[in-house]
LUMTOR-911586 format. One record per atom (N, C-alpha, C, O): residue in one letter; atom name; x, y negated, z negated. Coordinates in steps of 0.05 Angstrom, whole numbers, plus 5000, padded with zeros to 4 digits. Each point is the difference from the previous one (the first is absolute). Example, Ala and Ser with C-alpha at 12.3 -4.5 7.8 and 13.67 -1.06 7.14 Angstrom:
% LUMTOR-911586
{site 'a','N',{5264,5114,4844}}
{site 'a','CA',{4982,4976,5000}}
{site 'a','C',{5018,4976,5000}}
{site 'a','O',{5021,5000,4987}}
{site 's','N',{4972,4979,5027}}
{site 's','CA',{5016,4976,4999}}
{site 's','C',{4985,4978,4986}}
{site 's','O',{5010,4978,4996}}
This chain:
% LUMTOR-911586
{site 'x','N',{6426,5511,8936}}
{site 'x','CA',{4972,5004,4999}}
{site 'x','C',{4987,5004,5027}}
{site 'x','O',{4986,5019,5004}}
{site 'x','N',{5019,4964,5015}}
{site 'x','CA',{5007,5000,5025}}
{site 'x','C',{4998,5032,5020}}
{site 'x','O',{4983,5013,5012}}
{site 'x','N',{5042,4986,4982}}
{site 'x','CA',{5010,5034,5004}}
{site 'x','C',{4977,5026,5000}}
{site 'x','O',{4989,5014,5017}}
{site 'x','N',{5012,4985,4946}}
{site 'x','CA',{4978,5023,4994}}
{site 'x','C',{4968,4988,5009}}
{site 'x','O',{4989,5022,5005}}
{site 'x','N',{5001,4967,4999}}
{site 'x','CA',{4981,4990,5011}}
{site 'x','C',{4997,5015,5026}}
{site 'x','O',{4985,5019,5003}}
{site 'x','N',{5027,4971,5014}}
{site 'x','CA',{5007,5013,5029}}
{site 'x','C',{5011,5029,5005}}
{site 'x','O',{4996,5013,5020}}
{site 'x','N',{5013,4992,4966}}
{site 'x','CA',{5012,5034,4991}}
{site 'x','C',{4962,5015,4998}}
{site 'x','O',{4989,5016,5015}}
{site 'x','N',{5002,4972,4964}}
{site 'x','CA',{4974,5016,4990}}
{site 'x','C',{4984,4988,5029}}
{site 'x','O',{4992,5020,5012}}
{site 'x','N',{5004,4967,4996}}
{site 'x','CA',{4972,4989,5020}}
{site 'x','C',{5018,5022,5026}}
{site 'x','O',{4982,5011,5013}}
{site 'x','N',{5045,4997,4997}}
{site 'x','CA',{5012,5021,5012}}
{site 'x','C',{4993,5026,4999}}
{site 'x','O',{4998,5016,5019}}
{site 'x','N',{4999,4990,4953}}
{site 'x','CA',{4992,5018,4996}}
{site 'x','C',{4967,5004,5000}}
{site 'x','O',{4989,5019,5010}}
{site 'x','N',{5004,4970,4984}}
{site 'x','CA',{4965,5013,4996}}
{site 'x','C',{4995,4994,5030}}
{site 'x','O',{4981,5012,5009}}
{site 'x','N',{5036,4970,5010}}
{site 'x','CA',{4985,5002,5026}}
{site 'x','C',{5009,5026,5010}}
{site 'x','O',{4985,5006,5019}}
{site 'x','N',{5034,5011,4979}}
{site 'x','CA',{5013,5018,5006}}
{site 'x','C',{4976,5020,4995}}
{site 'x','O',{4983,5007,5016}}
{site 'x','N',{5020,5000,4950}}
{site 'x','CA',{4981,5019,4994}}
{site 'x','C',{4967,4997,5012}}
{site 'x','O',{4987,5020,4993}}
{site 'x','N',{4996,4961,5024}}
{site 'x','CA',{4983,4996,5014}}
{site 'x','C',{5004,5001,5022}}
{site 'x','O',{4980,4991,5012}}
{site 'x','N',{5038,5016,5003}}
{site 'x','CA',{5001,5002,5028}}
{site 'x','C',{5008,5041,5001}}
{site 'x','O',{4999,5015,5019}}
{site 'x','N',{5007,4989,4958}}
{site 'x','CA',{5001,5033,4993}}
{site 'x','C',{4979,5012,4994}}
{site 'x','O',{4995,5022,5010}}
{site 'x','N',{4986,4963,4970}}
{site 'x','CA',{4971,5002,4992}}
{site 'x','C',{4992,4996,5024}}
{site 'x','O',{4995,5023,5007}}
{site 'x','N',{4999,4962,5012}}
{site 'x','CA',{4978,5004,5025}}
{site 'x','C',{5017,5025,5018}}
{site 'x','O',{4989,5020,5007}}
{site 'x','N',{5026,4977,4995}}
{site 'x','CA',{5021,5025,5022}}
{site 'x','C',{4984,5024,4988}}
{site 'x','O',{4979,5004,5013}}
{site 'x','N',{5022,5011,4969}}
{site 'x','CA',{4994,5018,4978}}
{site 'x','C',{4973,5010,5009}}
{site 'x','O',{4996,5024,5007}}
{site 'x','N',{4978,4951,4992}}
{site 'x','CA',{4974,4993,5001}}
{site 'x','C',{5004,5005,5027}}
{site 'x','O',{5004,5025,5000}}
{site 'x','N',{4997,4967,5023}}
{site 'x','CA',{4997,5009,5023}}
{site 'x','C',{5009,5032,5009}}
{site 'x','O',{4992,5013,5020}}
{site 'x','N',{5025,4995,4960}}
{site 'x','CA',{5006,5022,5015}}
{site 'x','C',{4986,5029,5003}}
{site 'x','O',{5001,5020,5014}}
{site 'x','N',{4985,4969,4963}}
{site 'x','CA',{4964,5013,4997}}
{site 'x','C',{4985,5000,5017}}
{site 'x','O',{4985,5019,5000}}
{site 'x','N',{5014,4968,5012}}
{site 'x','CA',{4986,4999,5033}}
{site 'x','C',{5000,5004,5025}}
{site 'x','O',{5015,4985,5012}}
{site 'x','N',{4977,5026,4996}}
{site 'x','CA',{4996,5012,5030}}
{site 'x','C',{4975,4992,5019}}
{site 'x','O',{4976,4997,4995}}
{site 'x','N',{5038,5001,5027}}
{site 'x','CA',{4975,4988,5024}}
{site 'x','C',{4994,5016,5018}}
{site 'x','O',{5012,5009,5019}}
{site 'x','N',{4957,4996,4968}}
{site 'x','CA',{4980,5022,5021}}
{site 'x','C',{4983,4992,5024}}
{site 'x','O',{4991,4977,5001}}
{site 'x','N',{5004,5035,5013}}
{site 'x','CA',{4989,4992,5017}}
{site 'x','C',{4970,5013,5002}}
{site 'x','O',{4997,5024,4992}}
{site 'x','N',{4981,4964,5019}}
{site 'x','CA',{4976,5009,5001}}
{site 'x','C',{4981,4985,5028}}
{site 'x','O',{5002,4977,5008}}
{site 'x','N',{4979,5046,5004}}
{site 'x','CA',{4984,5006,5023}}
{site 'x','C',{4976,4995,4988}}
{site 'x','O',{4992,5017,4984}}
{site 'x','N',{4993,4961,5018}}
{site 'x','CA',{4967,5012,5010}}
{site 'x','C',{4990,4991,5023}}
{site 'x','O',{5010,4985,5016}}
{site 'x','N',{4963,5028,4985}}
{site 'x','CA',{4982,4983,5022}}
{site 'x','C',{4976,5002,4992}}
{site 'x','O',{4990,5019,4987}}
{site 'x','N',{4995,4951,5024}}
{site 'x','CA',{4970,5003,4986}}
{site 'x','C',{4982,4980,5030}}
{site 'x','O',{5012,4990,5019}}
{site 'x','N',{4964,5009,4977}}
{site 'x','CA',{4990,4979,5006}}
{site 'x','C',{5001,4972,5004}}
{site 'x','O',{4995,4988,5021}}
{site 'x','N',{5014,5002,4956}}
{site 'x','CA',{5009,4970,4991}}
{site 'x','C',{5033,4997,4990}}
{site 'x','O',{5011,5020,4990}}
{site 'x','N',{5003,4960,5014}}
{site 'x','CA',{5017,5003,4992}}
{site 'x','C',{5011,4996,4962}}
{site 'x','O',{5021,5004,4987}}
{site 'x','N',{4959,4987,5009}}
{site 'x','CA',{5006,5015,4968}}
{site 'x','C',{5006,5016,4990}}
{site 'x','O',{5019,5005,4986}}
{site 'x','N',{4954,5015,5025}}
{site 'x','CA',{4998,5022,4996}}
{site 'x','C',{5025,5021,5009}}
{site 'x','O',{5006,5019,4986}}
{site 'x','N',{5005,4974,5035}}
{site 'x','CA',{5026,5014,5011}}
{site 'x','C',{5025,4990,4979}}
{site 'x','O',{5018,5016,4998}}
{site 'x','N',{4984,4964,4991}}
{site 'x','CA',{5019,4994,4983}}
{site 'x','C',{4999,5014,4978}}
{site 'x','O',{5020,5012,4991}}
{site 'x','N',{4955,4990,4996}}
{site 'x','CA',{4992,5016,4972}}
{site 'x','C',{5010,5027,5013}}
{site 'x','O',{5017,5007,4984}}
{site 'x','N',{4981,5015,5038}}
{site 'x','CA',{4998,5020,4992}}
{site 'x','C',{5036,5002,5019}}
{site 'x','O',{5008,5023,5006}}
{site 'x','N',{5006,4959,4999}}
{site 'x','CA',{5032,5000,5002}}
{site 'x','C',{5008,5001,4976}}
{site 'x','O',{5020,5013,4993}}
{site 'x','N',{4960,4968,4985}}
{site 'x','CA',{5016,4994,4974}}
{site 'x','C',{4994,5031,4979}}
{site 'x','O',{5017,5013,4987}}
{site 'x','N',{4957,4989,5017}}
{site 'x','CA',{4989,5024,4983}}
{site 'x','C',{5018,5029,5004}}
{site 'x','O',{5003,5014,4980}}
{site 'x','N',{5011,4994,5048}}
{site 'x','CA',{5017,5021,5011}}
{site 'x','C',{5029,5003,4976}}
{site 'x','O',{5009,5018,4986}}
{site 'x','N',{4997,4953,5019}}
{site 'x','CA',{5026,4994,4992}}
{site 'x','C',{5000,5004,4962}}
{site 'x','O',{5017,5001,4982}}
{site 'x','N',{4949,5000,5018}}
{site 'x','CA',{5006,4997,4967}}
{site 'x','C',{4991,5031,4986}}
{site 'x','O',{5005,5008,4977}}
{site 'x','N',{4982,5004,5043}}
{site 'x','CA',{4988,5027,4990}}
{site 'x','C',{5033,5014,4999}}
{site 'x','O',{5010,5010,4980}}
{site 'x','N',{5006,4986,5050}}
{site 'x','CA',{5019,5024,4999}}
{site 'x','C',{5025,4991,4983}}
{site 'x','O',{5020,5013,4996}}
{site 'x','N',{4973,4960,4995}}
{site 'x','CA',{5034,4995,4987}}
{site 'x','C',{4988,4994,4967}}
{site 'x','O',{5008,4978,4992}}
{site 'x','N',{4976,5035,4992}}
{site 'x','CA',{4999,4995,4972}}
{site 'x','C',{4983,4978,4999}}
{site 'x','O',{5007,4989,4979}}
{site 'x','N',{4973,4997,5032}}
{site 'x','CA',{4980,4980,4980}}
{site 'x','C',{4971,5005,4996}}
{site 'x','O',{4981,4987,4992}}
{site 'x','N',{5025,5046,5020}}
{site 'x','CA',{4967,5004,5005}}
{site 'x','C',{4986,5023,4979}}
{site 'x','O',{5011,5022,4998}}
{site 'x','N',{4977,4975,4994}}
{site 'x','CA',{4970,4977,4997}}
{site 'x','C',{5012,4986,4975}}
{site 'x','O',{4994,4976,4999}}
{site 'x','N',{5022,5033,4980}}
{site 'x','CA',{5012,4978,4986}}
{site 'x','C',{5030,4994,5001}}
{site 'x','O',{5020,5014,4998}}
{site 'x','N',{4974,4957,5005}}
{site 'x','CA',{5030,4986,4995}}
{site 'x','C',{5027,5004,4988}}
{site 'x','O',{5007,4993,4977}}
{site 'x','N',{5007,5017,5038}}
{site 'x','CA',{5034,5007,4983}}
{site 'x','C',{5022,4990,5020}}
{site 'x','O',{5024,5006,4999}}
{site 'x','N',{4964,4978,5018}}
{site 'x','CA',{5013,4987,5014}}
{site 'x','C',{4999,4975,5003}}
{site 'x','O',{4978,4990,4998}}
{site 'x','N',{5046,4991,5008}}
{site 'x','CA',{4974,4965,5009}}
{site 'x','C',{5018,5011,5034}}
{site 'x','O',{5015,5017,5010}}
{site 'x','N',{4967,4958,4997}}
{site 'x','CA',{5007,4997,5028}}
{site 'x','C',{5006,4970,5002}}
{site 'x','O',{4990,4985,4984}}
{site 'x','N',{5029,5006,5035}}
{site 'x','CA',{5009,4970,5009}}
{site 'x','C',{5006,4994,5032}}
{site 'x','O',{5003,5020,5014}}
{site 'x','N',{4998,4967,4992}}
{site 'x','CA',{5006,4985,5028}}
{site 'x','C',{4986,5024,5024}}
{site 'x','O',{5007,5015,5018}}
{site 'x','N',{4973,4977,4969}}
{site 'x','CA',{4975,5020,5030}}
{site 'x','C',{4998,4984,5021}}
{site 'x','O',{4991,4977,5000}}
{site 'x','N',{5019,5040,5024}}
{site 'x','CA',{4991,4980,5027}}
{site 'x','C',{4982,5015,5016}}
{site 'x','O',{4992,5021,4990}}
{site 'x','N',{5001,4973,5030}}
{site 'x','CA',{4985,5013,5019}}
{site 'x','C',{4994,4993,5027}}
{site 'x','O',{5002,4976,5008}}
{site 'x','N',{4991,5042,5007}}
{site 'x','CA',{5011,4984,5034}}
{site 'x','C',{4975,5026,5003}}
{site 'x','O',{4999,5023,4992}}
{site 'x','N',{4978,4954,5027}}
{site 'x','CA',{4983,5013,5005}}
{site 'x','C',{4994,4989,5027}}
{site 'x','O',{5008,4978,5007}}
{site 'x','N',{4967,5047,5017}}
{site 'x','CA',{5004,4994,5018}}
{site 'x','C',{4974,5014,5007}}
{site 'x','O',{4994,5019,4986}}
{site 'x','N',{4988,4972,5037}}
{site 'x','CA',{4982,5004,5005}}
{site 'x','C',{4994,5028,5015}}
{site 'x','O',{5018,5008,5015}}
{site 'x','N',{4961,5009,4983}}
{site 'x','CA',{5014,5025,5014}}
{site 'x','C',{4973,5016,5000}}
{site 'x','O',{4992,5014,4981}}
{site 'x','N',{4997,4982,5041}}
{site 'x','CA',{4974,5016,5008}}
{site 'x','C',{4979,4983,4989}}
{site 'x','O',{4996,4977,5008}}
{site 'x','N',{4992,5035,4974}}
{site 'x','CA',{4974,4990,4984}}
{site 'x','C',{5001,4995,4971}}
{site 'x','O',{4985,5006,4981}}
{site 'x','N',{5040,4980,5020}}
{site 'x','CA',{5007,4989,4976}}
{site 'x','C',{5032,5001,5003}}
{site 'x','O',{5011,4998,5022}}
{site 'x','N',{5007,5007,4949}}
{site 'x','CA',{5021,4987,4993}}
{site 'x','C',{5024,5020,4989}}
{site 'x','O',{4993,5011,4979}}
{site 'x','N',{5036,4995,5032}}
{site 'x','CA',{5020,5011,4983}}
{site 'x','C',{5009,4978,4997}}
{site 'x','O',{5000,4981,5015}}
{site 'x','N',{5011,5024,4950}}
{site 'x','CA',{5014,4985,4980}}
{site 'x','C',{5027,5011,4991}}
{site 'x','O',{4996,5004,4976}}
{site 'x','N',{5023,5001,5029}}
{site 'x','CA',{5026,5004,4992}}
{site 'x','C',{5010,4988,4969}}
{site 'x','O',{5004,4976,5000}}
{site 'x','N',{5001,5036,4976}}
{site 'x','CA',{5010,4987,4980}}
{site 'x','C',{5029,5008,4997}}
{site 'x','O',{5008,5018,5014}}
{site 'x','N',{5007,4971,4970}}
{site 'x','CA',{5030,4998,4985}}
{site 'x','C',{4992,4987,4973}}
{site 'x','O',{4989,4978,4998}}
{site 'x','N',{5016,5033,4990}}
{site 'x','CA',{4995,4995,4969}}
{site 'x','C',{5025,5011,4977}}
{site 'x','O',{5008,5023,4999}}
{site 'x','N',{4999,4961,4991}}
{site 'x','CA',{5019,5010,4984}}
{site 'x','C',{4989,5007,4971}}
{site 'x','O',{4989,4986,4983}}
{site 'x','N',{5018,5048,5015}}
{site 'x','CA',{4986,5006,4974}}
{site 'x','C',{5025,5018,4979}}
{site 'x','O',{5017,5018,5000}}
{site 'x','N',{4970,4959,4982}}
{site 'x','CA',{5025,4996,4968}}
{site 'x','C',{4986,5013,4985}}
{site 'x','O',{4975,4997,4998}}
{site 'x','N',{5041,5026,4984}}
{site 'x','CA',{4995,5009,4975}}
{site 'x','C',{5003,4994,4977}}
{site 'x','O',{4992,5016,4983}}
């Protein structure tokens, strides 16, 4: 009883670590530029770049996950650099 117990909990962890492999491989990490005034505003239009040219714009057929951003002060206001990973 033992045995098959551990056989099946082997297996379905197996088939979930194939299920997320699978799920990730749908994804790709883009990168995106803005600059604005404020640094919000430079984030929105790093994020907005990345979403017009890769499928989420103006409607959704994409999600997006693990958005970062590295922003930096620059004249009279702010560049924002994004990496965004965008899943279909």
């Amino acid at each position: 009883m033992n045995t098959k117990f551990a056989a099946l909990l082997v297996s379905a962890s197996v088939a979930v670590v194939l299920f997320v492999s699978a799920a990730d491989a749908k994804c790709v990490t883009r990168h995106g530029k803005g600059w604005a005034w404020t640094e919000d505003m430079a984030k929105f239009q790093a994020w907005e770049i990345v979403s017009q040219l890769h499928g989420n714009w103006p409607l959704p057929e994409t999600s997006f996950r693990k958005e970062r951003y590295s922003c930096k002060k620059d004249g009279s206001g702010y560049t924002c650099l994004s990496t965004i990973e965008v899943c279909k």
